[in-house]
matplotlib code that plots the C-alpha trace (Angstrom):
import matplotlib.pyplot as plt

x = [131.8, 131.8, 130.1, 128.5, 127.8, 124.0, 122.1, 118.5, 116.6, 114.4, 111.4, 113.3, 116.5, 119.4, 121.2, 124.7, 125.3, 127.5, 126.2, 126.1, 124.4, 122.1, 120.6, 116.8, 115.8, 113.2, 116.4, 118.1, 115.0, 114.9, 118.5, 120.7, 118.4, 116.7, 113.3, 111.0, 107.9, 108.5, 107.6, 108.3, 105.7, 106.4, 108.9, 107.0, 105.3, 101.9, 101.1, 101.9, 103.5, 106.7, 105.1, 106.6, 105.9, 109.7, 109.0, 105.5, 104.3, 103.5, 106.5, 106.6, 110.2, 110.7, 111.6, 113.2, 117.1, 118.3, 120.2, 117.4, 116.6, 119.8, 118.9, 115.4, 113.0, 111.7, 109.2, 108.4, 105.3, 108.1, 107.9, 103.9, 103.9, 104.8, 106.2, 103.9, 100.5, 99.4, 99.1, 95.8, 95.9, 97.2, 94.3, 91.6, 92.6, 93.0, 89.1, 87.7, 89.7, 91.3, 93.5, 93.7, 97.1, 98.7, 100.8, 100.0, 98.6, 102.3, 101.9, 98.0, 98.8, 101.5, 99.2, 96.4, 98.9, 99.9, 96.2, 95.4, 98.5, 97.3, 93.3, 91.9, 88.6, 88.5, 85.3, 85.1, 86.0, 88.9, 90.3, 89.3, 91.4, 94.6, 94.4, 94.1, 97.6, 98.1, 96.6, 95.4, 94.7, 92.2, 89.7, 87.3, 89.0, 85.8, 87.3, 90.2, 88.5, 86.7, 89.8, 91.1, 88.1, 87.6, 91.6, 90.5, 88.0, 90.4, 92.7, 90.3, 90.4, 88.2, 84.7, 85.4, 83.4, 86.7, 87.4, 91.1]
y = [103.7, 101.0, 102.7, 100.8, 102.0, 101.4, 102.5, 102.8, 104.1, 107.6, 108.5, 107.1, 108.8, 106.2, 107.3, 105.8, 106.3, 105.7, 105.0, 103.4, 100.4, 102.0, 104.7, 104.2, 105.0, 107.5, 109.5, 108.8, 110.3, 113.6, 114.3, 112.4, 113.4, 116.4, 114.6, 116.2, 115.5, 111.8, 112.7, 110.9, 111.0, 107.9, 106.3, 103.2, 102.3, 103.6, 107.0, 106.2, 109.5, 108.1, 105.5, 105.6, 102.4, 100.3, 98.3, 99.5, 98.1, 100.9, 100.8, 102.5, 103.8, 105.3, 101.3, 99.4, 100.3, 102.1, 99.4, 97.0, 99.2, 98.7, 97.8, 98.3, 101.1, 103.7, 106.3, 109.3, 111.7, 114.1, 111.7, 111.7, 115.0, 115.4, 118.3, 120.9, 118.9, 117.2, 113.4, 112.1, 111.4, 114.7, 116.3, 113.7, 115.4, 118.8, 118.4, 116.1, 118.5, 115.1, 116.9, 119.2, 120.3, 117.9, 116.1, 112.8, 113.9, 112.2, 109.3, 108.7, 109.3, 106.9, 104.2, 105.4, 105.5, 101.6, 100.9, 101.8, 100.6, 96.9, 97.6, 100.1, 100.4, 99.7, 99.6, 102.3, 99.3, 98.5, 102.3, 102.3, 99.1, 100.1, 103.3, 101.6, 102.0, 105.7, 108.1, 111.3, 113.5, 116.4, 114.8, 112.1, 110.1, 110.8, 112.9, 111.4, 108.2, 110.3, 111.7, 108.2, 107.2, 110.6, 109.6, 106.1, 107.1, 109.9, 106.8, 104.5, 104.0, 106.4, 104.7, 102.8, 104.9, 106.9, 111.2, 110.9]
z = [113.3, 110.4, 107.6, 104.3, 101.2, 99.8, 96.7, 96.6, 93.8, 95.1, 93.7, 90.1, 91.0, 92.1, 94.7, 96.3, 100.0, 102.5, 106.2, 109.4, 109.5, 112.4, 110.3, 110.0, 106.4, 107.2, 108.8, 105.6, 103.6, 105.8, 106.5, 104.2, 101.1, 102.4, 101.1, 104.5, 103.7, 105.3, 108.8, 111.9, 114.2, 117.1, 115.4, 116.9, 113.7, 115.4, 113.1, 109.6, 109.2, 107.8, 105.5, 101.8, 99.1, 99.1, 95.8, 95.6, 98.9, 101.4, 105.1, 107.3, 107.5, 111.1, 111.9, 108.5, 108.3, 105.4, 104.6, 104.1, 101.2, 99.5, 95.7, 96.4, 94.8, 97.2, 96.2, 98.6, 98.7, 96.9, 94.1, 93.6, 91.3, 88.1, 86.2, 87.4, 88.3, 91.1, 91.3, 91.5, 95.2, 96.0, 93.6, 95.6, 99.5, 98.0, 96.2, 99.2, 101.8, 103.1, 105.2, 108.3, 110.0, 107.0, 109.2, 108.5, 105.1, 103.0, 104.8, 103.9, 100.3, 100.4, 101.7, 99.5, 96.2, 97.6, 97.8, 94.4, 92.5, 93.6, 93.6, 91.2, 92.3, 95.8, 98.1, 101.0, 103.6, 101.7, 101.7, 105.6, 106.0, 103.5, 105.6, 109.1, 110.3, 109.8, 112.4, 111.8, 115.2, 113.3, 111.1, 111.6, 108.6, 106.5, 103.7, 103.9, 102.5, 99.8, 98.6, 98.3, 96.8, 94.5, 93.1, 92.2, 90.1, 88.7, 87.4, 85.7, 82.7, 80.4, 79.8, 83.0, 85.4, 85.8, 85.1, 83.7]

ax = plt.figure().add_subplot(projection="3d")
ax.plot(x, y, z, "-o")
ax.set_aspect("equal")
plt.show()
């Protein structure tokens, strides 16, 4: 099988490699990196469990190619901590209990971290809506919306209304 070489920049890591065409780039993430915590739930787009930010904007990658990331920056749920503490939107479902079985738990953060990168102090409607396409099958999305909302006011600004 024809086979082409891409590089994509990983959670700030670039990375050259060598693939079919077919390869979808959430298979890419989990096998060809070993980066696992991009799940793959339907692999219809449905869930949400395989969404990671390509150039900051959240995808779901269980349906774009691996080579429609060539040149582009993709950053994981591996890619959200630093050193030895959590990111903000980890801390916010950890303190808000925003998750259950934690299946779809990378793929909420991704869409929350994609959320608040564009709108730092979103409204609870606008966390519902940014959250919309990602399923979860164990909570009632309550929490899940707190802990979005809990990191956003984690990353103001001090004097903002904001913890940091």
């Amino acid at each position: 099988m024809f086979k082409r070489q891409v590089t994509i920049t990983v959670n700030g890591e670039a990375r050259a490699v060598e693939l079919e065409p077919r390869v979808l780039l959430a298979h890419l993430l989990r096998e060809g990196l070993g980066l696992t915590g991009t799940h793959i739930g339907c692999d219809t787009t449905s869930c949400g469990a395989c969404t990671v930010l390509v150039d900051g904007s959240a995808v779901k990658s269980c349906t774009m190619l691996a080579v429609q990331a060539d040149g582009h920056e993709v950053r994981t749920v591996e890619g959200l901590t630093r050193a030895s503490e959590l990111h903000p939107v980890q801390e916010g479902f950890q303190e808000e209990h925003g998750l259950q079985c934690g299946f779809c738990t990378p793929g909420m953060m991704m869409s929350a971290l994609a959320l608040l990168e564009r709108n730092p102090e979103p409204t609870e409607e606008e966390v519902r809506w940014a959250l919309s396409g990602n399923l979860c099958r164990c909570t009632g999305y309550q929490n899940i919306v707190k802990a979005v909302l809990w990191a956003a006011a984690k990353l103001r600004p001090a004097g903002t209304g904001g913890v940091r």
